[in-house]
C-alpha positions as CSV (number, residue, x, y, z in Angstrom):
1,X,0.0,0.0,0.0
2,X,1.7,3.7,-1.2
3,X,0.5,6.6,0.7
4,X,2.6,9.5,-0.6
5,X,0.6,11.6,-2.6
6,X,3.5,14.2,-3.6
7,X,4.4,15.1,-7.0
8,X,2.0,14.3,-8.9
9,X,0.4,16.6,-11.7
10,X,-1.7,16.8,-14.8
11,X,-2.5,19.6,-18.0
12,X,-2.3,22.8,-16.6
13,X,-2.6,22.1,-13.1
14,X,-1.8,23.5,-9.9
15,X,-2.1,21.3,-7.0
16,X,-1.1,21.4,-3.3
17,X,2.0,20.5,-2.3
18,X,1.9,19.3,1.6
19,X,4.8,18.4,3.7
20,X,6.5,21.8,3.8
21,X,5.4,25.3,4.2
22,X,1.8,26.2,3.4
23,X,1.0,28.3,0.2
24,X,3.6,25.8,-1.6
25,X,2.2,24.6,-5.1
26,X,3.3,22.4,-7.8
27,X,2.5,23.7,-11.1
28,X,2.2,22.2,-14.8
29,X,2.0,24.6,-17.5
30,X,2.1,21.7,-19.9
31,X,0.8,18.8,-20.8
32,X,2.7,16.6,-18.3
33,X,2.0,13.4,-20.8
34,X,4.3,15.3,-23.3
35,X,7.2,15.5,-21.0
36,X,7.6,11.5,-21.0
37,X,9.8,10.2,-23.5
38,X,8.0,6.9,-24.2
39,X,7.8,4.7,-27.4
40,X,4.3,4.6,-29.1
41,X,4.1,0.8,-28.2
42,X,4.8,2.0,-24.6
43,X,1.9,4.4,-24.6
44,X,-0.9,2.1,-26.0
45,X,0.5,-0.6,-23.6
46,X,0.1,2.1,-20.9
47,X,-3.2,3.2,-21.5
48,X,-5.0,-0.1,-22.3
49,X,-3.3,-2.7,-20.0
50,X,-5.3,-1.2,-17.2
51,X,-8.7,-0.1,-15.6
52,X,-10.0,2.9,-17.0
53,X,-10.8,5.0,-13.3
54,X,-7.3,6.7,-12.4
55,X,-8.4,6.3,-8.4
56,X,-5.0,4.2,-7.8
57,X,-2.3,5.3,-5.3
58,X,0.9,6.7,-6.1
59,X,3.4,4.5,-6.4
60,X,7.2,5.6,-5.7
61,X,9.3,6.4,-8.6
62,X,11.4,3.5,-9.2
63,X,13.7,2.9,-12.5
64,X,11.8,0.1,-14.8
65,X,14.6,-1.6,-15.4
66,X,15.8,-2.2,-11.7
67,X,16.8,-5.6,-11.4
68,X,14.7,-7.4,-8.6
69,X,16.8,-8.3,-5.1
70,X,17.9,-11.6,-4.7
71,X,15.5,-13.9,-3.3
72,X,13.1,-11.9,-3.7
73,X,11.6,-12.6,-6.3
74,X,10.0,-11.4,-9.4
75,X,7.9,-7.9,-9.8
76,X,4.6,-8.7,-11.4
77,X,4.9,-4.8,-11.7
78,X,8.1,-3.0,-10.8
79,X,6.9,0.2,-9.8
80,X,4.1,-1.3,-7.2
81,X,5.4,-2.2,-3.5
82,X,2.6,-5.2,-3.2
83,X,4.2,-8.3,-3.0
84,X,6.1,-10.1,-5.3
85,X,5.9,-13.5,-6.6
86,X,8.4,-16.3,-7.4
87,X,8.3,-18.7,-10.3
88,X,8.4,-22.2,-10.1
89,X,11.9,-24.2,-11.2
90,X,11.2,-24.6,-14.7
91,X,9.8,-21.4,-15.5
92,X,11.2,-20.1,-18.7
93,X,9.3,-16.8,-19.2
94,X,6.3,-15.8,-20.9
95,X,8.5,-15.4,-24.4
96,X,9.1,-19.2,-24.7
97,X,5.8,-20.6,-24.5
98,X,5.8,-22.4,-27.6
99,X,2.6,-21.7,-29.5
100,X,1.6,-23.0,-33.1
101,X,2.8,-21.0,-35.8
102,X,-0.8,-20.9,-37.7
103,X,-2.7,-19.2,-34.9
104,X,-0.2,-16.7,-33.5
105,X,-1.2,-14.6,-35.8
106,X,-4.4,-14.7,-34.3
107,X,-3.6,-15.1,-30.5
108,X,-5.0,-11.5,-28.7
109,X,-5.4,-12.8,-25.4
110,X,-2.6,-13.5,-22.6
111,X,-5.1,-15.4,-20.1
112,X,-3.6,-18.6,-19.0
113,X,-6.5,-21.0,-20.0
114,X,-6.7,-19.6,-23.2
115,X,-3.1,-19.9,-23.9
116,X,-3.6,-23.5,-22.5
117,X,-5.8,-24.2,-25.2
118,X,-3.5,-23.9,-28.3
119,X,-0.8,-26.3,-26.5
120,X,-0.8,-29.4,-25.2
121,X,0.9,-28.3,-22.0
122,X,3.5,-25.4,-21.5
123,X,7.5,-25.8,-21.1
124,X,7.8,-25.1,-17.1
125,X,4.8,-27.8,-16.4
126,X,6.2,-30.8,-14.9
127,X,5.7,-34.6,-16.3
128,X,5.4,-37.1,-13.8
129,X,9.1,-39.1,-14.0
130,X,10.1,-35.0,-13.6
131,X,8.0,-34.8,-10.6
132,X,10.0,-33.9,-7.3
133,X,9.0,-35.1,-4.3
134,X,7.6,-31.9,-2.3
135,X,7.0,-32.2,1.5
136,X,3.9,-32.5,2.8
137,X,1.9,-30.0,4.4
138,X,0.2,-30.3,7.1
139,X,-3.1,-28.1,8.3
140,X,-2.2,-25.9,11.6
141,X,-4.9,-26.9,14.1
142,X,-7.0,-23.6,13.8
143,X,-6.1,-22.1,10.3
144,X,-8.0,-20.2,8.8
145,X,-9.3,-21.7,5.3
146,X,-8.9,-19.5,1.8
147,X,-11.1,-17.0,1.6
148,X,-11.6,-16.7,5.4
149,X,-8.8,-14.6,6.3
150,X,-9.6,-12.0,9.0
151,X,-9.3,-9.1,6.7
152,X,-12.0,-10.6,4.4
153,X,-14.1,-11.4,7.1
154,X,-14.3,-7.2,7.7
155,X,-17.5,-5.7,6.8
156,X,-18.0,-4.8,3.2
157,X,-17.8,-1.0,4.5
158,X,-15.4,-1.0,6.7
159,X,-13.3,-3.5,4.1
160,X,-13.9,-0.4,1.7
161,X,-12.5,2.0,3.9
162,X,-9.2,0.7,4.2
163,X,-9.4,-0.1,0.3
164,X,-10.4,3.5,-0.3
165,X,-7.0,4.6,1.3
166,X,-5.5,3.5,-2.1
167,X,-7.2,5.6,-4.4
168,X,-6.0,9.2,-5.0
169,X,-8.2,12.2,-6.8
170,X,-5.0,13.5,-8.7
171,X,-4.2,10.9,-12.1
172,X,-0.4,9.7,-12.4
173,X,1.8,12.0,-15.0
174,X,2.2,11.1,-18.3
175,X,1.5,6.9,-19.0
176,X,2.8,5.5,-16.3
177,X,0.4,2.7,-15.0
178,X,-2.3,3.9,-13.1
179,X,-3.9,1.8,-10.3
180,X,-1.5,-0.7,-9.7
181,X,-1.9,-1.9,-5.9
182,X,-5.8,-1.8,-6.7
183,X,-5.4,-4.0,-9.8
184,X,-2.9,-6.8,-7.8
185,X,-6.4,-6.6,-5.1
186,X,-8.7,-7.6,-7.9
187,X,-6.5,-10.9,-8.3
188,X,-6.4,-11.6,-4.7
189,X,-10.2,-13.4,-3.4
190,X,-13.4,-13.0,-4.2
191,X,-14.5,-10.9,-1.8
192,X,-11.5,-8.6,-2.4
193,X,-12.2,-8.3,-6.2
194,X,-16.0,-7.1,-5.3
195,X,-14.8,-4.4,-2.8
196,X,-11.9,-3.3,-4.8
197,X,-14.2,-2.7,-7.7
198,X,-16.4,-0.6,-5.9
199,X,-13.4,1.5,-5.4
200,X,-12.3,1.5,-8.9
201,X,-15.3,2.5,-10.1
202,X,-16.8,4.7,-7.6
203,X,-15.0,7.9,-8.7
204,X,-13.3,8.1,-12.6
205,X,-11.2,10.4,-13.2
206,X,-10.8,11.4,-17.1
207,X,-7.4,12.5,-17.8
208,X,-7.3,12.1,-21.6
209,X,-10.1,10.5,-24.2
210,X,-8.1,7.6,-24.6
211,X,-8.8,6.4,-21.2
212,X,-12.6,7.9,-22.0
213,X,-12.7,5.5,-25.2
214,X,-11.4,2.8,-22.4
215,X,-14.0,3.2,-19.5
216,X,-16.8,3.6,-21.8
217,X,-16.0,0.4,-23.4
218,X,-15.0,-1.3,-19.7
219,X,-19.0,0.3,-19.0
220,X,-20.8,-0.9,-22.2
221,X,-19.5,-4.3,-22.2
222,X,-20.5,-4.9,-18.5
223,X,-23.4,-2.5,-17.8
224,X,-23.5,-3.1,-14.1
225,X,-19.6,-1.7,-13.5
226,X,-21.5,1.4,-14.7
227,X,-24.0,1.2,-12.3
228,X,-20.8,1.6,-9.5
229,X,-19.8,5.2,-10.7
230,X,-20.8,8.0,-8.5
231,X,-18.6,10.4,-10.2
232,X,-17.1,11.4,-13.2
233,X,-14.4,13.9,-13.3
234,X,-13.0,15.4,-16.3
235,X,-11.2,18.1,-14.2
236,X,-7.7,17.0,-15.4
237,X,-8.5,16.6,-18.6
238,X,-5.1,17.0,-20.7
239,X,-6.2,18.3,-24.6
240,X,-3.4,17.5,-26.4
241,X,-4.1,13.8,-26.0
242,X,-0.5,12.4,-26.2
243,X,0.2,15.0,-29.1
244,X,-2.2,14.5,-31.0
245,X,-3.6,17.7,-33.5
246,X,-7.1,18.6,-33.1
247,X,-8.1,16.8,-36.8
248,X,-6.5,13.8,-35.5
249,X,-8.5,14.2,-32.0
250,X,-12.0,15.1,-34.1
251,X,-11.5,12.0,-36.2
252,X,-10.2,9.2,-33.3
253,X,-14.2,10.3,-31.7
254,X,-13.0,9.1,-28.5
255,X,-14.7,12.2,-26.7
256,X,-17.3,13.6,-28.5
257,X,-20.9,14.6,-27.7
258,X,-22.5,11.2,-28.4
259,X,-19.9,9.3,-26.7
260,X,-20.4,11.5,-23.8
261,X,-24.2,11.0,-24.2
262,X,-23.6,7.4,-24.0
263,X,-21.7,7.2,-21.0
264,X,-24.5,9.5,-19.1
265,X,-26.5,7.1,-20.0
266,X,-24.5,3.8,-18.3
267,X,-24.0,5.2,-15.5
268,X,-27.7,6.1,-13.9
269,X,-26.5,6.6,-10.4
270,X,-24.2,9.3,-10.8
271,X,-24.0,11.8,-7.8
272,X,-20.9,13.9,-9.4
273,X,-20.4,15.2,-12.6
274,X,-17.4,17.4,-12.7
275,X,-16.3,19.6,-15.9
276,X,-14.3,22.5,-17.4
277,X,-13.6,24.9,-19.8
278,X,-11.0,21.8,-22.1
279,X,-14.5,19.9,-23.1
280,X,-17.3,22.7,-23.1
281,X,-17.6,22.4,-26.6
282,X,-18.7,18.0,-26.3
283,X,-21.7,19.7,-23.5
284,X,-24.0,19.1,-26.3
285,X,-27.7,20.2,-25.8
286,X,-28.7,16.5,-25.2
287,X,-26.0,16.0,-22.5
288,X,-27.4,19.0,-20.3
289,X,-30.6,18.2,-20.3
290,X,-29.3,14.1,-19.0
291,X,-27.4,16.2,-16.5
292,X,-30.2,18.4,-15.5
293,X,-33.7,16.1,-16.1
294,X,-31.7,12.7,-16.2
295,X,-30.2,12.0,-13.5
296,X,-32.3,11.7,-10.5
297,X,-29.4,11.3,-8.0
298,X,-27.1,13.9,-9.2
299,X,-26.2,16.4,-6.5
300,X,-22.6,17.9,-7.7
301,X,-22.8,20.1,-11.3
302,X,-19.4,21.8,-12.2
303,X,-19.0,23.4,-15.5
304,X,-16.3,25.6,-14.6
305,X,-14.9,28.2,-16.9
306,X,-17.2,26.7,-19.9
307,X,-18.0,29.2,-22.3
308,X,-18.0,28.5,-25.7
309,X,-20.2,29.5,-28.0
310,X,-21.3,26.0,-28.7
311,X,-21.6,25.8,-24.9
312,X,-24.0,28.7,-24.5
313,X,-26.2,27.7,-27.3
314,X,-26.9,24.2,-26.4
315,X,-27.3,25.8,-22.2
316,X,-29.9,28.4,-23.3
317,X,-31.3,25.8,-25.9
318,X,-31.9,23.7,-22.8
319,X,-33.3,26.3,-20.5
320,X,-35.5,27.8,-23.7
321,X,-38.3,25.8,-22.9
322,X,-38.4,25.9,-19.1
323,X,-42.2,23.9,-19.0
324,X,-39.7,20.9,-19.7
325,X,-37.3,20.8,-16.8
326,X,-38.5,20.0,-13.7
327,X,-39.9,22.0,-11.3
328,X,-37.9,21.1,-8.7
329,X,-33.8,19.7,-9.6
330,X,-31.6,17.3,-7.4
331,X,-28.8,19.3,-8.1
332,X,-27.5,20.5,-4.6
333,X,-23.9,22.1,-5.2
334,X,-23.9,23.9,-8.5
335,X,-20.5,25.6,-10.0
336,X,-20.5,28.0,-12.8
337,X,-17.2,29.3,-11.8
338,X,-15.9,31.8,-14.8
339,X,-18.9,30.8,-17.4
340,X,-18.6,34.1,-18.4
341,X,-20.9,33.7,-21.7
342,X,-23.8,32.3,-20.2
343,X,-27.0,35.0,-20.3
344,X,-29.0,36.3,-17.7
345,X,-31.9,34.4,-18.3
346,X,-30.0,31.4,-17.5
347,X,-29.7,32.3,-13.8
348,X,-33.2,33.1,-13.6
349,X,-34.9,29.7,-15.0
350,X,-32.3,27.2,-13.1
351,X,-31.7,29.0,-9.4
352,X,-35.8,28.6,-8.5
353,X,-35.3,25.1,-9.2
354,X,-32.8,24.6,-6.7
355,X,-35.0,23.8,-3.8
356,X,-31.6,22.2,-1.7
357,X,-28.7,24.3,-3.2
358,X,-25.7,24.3,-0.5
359,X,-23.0,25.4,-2.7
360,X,-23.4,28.0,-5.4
361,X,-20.4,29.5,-7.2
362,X,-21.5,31.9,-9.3
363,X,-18.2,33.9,-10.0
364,X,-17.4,36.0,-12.8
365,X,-20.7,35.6,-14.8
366,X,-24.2,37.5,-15.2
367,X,-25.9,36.2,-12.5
368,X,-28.5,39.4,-11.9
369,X,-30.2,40.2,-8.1
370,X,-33.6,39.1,-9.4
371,X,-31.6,35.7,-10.2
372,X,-30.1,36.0,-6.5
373,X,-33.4,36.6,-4.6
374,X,-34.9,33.5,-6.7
375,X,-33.3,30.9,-4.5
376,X,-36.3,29.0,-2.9
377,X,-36.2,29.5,1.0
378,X,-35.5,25.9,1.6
379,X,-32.2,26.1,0.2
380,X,-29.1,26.4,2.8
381,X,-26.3,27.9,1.3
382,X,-23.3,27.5,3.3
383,X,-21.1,28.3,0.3
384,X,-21.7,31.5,-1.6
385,X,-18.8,33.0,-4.5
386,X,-20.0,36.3,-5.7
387,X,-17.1,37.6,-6.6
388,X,-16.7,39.8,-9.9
389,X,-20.6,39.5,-10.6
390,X,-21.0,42.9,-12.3
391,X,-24.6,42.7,-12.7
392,X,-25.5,42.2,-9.5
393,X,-26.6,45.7,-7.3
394,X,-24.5,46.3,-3.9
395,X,-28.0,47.1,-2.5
396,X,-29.7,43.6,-3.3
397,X,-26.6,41.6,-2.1
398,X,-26.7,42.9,1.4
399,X,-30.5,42.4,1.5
400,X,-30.0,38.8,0.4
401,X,-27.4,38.2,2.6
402,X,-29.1,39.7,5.6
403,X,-32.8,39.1,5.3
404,X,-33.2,35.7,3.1
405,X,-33.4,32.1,4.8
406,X,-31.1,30.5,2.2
407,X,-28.3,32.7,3.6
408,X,-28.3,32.2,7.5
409,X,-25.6,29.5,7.9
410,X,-22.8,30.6,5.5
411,X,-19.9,29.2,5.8
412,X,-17.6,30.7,3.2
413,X,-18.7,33.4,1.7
414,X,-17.0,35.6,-1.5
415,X,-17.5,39.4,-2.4
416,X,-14.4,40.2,-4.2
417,X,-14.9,42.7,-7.0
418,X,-12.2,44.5,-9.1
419,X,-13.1,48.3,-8.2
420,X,-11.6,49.1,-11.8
421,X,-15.0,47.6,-13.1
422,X,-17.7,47.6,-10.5
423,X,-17.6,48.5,-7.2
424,X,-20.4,46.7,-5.5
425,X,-19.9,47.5,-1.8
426,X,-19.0,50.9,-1.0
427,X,-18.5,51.9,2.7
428,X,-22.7,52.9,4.0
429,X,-23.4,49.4,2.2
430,X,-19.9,47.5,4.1
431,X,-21.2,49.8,7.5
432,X,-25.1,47.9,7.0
433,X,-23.5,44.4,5.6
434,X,-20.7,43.7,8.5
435,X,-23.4,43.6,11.7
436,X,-25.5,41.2,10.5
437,X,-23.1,38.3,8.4
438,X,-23.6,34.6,10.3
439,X,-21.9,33.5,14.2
440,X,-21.2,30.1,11.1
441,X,-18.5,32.2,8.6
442,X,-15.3,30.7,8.4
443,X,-14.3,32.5,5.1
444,X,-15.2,35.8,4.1
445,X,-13.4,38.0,0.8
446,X,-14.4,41.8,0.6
447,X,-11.4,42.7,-1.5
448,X,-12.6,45.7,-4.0
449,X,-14.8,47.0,-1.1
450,X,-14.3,51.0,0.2
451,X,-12.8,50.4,3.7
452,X,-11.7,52.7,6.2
453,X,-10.7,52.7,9.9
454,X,-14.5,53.0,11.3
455,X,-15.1,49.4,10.0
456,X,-12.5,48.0,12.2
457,X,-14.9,47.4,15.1
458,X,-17.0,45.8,12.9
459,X,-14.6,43.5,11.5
460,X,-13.4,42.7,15.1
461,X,-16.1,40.4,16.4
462,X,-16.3,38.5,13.1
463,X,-12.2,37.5,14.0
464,X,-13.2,36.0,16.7
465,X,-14.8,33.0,14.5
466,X,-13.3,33.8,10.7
467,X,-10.5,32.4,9.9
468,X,-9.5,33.8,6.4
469,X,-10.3,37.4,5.8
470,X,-9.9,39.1,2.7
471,X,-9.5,43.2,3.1
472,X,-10.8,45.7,1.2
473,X,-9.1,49.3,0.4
474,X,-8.0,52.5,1.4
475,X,-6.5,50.7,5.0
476,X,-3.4,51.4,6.4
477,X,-1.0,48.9,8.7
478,X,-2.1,50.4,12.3
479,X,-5.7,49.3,10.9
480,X,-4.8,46.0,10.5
481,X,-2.9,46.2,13.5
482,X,-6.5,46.8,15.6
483,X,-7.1,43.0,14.2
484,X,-4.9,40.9,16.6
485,X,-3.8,43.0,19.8
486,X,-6.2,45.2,22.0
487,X,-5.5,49.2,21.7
488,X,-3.1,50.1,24.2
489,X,-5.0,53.0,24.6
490,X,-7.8,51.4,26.4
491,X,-8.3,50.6,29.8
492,X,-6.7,47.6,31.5
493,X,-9.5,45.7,32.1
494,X,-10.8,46.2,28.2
495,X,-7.5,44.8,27.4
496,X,-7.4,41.7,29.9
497,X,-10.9,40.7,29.0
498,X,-9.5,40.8,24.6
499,X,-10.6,37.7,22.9
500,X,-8.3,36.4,20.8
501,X,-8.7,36.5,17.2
502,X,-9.1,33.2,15.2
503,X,-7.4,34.3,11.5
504,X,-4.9,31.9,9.6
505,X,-4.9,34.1,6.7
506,X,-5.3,38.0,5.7
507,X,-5.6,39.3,2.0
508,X,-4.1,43.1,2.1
509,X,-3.4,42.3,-1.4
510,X,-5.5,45.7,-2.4
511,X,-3.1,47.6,-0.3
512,X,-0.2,49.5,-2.0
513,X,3.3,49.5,-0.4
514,X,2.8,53.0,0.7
515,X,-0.2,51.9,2.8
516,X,1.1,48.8,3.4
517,X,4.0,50.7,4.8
518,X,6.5,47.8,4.8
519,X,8.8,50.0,7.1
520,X,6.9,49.5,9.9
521,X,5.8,45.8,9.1
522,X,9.0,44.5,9.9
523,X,10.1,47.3,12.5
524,X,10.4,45.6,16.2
525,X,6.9,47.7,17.4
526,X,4.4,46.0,15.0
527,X,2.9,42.4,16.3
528,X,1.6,41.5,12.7
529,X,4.3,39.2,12.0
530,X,5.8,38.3,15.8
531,X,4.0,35.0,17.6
532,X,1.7,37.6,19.3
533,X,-0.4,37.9,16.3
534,X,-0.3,33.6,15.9
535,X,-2.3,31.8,14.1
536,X,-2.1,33.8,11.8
537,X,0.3,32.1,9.4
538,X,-0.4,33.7,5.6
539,X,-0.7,37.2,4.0
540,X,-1.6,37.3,0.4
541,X,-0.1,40.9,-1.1
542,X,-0.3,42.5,-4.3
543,X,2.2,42.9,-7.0
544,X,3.6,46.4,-6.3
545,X,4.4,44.9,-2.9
546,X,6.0,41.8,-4.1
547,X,8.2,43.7,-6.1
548,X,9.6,45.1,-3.0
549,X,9.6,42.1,-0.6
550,X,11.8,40.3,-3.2
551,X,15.0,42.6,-2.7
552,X,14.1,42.1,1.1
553,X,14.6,38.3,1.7
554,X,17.6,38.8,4.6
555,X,14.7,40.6,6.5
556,X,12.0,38.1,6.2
557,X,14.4,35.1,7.3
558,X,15.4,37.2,10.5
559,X,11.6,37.7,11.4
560,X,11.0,34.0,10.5
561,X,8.7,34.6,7.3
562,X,8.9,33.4,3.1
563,X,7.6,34.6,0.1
564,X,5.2,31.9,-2.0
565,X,4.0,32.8,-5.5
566,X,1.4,30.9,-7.8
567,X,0.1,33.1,-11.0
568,X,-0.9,36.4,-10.1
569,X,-0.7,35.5,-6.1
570,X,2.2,35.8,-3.8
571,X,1.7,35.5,-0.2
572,X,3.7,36.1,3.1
573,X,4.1,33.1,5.1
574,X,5.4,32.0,8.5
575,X,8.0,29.5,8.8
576,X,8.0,26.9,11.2
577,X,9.7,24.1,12.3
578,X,7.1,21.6,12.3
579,X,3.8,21.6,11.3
580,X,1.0,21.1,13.2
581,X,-1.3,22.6,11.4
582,X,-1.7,21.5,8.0
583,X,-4.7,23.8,7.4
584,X,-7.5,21.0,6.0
585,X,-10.7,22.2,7.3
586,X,-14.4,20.2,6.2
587,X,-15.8,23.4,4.9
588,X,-12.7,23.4,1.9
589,X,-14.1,20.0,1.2
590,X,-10.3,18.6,0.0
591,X,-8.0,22.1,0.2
592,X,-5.5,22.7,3.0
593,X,-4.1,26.0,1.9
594,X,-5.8,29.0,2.3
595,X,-7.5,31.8,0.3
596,X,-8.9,29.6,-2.2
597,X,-10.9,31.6,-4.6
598,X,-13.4,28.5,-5.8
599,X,-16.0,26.7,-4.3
600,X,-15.2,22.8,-4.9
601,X,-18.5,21.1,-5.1
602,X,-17.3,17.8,-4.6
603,X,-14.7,16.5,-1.3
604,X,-11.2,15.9,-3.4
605,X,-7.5,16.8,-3.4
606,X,-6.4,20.2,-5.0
607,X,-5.7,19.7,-8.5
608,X,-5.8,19.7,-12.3
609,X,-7.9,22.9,-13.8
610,X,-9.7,22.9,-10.5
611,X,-6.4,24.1,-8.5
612,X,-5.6,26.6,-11.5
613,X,-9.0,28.6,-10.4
614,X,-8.4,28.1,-6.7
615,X,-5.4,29.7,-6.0
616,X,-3.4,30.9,-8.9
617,X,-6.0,33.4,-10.4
């Protein structure tokens, strides 16, 4: 069983890497199944000697050719860390079986019995004057007999569980074999194979349409494997397909609309369907309305980043004639994270029909505040991503927010706007908002907001429970100060009786250096960065103050702080010796790091375009 999860990537991705200091990313700005030299016989080999769903653990990074210890044994796969086996005597290897000449030709399989078949017996099987005399074994009194072993005996879900520690969200890089210790399970009982399949199945991930072209074939040969699947997810799908030019892609119709259609249809219990911007344009009109009338159980829709122009025509085609979609959807976490093309109208037929919505992530698109005050009442939002919604009214938000049922138990909760474009919360609006957001919030982003000193107090008893706060402008470093130590100005008592705060992270990234006033950050009278101001542990900045933190490294190693970067972000973070925090919360369903600026819809590690959104933009 491999448990180290580090290292991996896929197209595009940017995924968490744990172990170190927080804010520290991997990133892949290409296709990482480009990077592997590889034959062509090597890749097909790759992709098809294996189960489709890319769920397997990490194995470690072994060279192929390592020549197995002594006594050991051989590797039935050199790169797992199962078990090996060992041959008997007269085992020549698989090369020397000696089959007929006329059928080789025709000889596809490498079964055993069907090898048997077209010999009369193989080289390493032994006659009887060959026959050695082998010691006999006796029964211990109380062994257990095959099949009966103590771990088989488990529970099918507890047996699960400790299967389930072998899967991973992220997919290997380039075509390296993916499931390995799950696929040496399958081989192992009966009751292992029917719990490991579950596992294989339960959650696909879709790295590339070859392994598409795979599963859906794995799916429409034996209709009830499809029946497992709970999720799809096509978040690290890689484009170039092994190099492959678009023509060449169109033409192999691995992953296309129908195919697609197909698969929908094979797997009826989906829960999970997870997408992005690398297939919008294979979101055909038909497989929308399987998503949205379809599929009674699904409760996770991401299309993030989708928008096409095939995408918004076959959406709006779906939503054109509304008497056809139910009146009330199953959908429960919906993410249309950056579909920036999608109309109006759209918001306003689907959000009514969202009776149970939890998690909406409505970022960057045209979601209007006629849309927002459509959510039915018995919805419960505890995830709400606002951010850059330029058609939304300051006005409506903070009546929403304050006054409709859907949005009393908030959890995380996103306002960002780019004050170049829309400013959506100026300071009377931040003054009304601030009083009345949820005892629940964990996550709140008001960057692009009008700040100023007087909203201090109002910040100060949502510190007490937040624990990443994103700033807004026009504050200066004695402001922010107010956030983790009591006034010295006030009475003794007042400052006895201070609660401590509760923030891991601060975003002063709309702060300019001159505000910012890096002079005083790191003089010896400001407790931003000394263990008085602990937990806090991250502080995203902008660029301009980057710029200046990167001539100023001897200073940040004497106060015990780095600089990270990913994209456009760079953050201030504390070092420390040992972690003993690593920052995973249940409301980031899968994240550790902080300031993530997407709502995941479905509980996963950090990773393909999925981590791009979350923290690099």
């Amino acid at each position: 069983m491999t448990t180290d999860r580090v290292d991996r990537s896929s197209f595009s991705s940017v995924k968490e890497s744990h172990g170190g200091i927080a804010q520290s990313f991997t990133d892949s700005k290409t296709s990482s199944y480009l990077r592997n030299e590889v034959s062509n016989t090597d890749n097909e080999d790759a992709i098809l000697d294996d189960f489709v769903s890319t769920t397997g653990s990490r194995t470690p990074e072994l060279e192929f050719e390592r020549q197995p210890e002594l006594g050991s044994g051989m590797l039935t796969n050199p790169q797992s860390n199962l078990f090996a086996f060992t041959p008997c005597d007269g085992f020549r290897g698989w090369k020397d079986i000696p089959l007929m000449a006329q059928t080789i030709k025709n000889v596809k399989s490498k079964s055993y019995s069907d090898l048997a078949r077209l010999h009369r017996g193989f080289q390493w099987e032994i006659s009887d004057r060959d026959r050695m005399d082998l010691d006999v074994v006796t029964e211990e009194k109380g062994a257990l007999q095959t099949g009966k072993s103590r771990l088989e005996s488990l529970p099918t879900e507890l047996l699960g569980a400790i299967i389930d520690q072998l899967a991973t969200d992220i997919p290997p890089n380039g075509f390296s074999a993916r499931n390995i210790d799950l696929m040496s399970l399958l081989l192992t009982s009966h009751t292992m194979h029917s719990v490991t399949l579950a596992t294989l199945y339960n959650q696909v991930t879709i790295p590339h349409s070859r392994i598409f072209a795979k599963f859906l074939s794995h799916v429409s040969s034996h209709p009830a494997l499809g029946t497992i699947v709970r999720r799809l997810d096509f978040s690290h799908f890689n484009p170039t397909c092994a190099g492959m030019t678009a023509r060449e892609r169109s033409e192999t119709m691995n992953l296309i609309p129908e195919t697609l259609l197909r698969c929908l249809s094979l797997t009826p219990n989906l829960r999970e369907f997870l997408a992005q911007e690398h297939i919008d344009n294979d979101l055909s009109s038909e497989v929308l309305k399987t998503l949205l009338c379809d599929l009674p159980r699904l409760k996770a829709l991401d299309l993030c980043a989708c928008s096409s122009a095939n995408f918004r025509d076959a959406f709006t085609n779906v939503l054109s004639t509304p008497d056809l979609l139910p009146a009330a959807l199953p959908i429960t976490r919906l993410s249309l994270h950056e579909c920036t093309i999608l109309p109006s109208s759209t918001f306003d037929i689907l959000l009514p029909r969202l009776p149970h919505l939890t998690h909406l992530d409505v970022a960057h698109t045209r979601i209007t505040s006629t849309a927002l005050q459509s959510i039915p009442p018995t919805a419960r939002l505890t995830h709400l991503n606002l951010s850059k919604c330029s058609f939304l009214n300051g006005a409506a938000v903070v009546d929403f927010l304050s006054t409709h049922p859907a949005a009393q138990h908030l959890v995380y909760l996103n306002l960002a706007m780019d004050p170049k474009s829309h400013e959506m919360l100026p300071a009377t609006l931040l003054t009304a908002l601030l009083p009345r957001l949820p005892s629940t919030l964990r996550s709140l982003n008001l960057n692009g907001s009008k700040m100023d000193s007087t909203h201090i107090p109002l910040l100060l008893p949502l510190s007490k429970h937040i624990e990443e706060l994103g700033l807004g402008r026009h504050l200066s470093l004695p402001d922010i100060q107010a956030l983790f130590v009591p006034d010295e100005r006030l009475p003794l008592p007042q400052q006895l009786s201070w609660t401590p705060h509760s923030l891991r992270y601060i975003d002063v990234s709309d702060l300019s250096s001159a505000e910012l006033d890096l002079g005083s950050l790191f003089g010896p009278r400001c407790p931003v960065l000394k263990s008085v101001a602990e937990p806090l542990e991250v502080i995203e900045v902008g660029a301009d103050v980057l710029k200046r933190l990167e001539r100023s490294k001897p200073v940040l190693d004497r106060v015990g702080w780095c600089v990270k970067e990913a994209g456009r972000r760079a953050w201030l973070v504390r070092k420390r010796d040992r972690v003993t925090d690593d920052g995973g919360r249940g409301w980031k369903w899968g994240a550790c790091y902080w300031g993530m600026r997407k709502v995941p819809v479905a509980r996963a590690e950090v990773g393909g375009m999925y981590g791009h959104y979350m923290f690099k933009r």
